[in-house]
N, C-alpha and C positions, 0 to 999 in steps of 0.2 A: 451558413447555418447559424442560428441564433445562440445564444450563448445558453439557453435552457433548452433546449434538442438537444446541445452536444453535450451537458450535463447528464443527462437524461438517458444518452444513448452508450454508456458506458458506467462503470462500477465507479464514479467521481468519491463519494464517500468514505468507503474504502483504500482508496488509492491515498488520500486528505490525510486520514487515519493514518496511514502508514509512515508515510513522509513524514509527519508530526511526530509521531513513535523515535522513528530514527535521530530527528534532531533533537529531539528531547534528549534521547542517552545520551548522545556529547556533548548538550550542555551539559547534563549534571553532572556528567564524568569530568570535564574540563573544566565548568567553571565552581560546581561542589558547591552550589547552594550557599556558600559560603562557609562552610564546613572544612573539607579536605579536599585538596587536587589531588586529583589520580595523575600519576604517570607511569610509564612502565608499560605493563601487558593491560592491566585496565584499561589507558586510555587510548592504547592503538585499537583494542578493542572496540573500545568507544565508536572510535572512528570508524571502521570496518564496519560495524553494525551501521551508521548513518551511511555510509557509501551505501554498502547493498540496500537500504529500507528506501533512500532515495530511487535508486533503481528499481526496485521492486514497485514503487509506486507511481513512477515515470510508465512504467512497460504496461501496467496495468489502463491506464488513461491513455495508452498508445495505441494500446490492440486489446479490444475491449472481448473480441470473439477468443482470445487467449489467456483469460482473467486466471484461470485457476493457478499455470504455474506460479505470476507474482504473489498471490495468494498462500501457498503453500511456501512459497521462499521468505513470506512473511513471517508465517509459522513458527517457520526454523530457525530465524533470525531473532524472532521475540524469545523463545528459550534458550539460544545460545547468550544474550542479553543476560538473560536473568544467572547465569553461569558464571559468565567472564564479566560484564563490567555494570560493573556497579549493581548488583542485583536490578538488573532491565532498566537503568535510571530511576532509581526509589521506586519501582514496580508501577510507576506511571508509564514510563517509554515502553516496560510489559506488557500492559492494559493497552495502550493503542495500539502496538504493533498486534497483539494480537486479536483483537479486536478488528481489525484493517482487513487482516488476512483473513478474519472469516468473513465479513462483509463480502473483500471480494471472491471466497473462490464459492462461495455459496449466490452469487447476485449473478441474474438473468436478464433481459432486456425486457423493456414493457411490451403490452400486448401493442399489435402493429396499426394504424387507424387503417380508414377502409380503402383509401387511394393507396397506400401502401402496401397491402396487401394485393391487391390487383396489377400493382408494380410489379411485387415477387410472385403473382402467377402468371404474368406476362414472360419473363424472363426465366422462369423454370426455378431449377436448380442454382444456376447463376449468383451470384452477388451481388446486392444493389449499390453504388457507389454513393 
């Protein structure tokens, strides 16, 4: 599969978004812009929000047919963010995570071309691999 089919055939975007989101809040929380370092609950925080947002955007780019859950746990992630650490990374790490999370639990796959379609009426119900 070419690398724009498999772009293509899943929420890539979104999922980009997200990951970005996450690593952004522990930069800002650990390295503080040059500001202040968080330590503490901040910045375990920090962390925890980049652990799950990488996750959340791994799963999404995994299993494209299951987009919503990453999506919704992006959600939850961007406003626990904006709570516990660091107001969401200066409401940048916000903006993407939530952002990501709607991209993906709102994003579909494109319409199918015509050999593809003839494929999944060949095969029923099925799964095309």
């Amino acid at each position: 599969m070419s690398w724009t089919a498999w772009r293509r055939s899943r929420p890539f975007w979104g999922g980009l978004l997200i990951m970005a989101g996450g690593v952004e809040v522990v930069w800002t929380t650990w390295g503080g812009l040059g500001l202040v370092q968080f330590s503490g609950l901040a910045g375990a925080t920090g962390w925890l929000v980049c652990v799950a947002a990488l996750t959340a955007g791994v799963l999404a780019w995994w299993s494209p047919d299951r987009c919503v859950l990453p999506g919704v746990l992006a959600l939850a992630i961007a406003f626990v963010s904006l709570v516990m650490a660091n107001l969401g990374g200066l409401f940048l790490g916000f903006l993407l995570l939530s952002t990501g999370g709607a991209m993906t639990v709102t994003w579909a796959p494109g319409p199918y071309s015509e050999e593809e379609r003839q494929r999944r009426g060949a095969l029923g119900d099925r799964q095309v691999q």
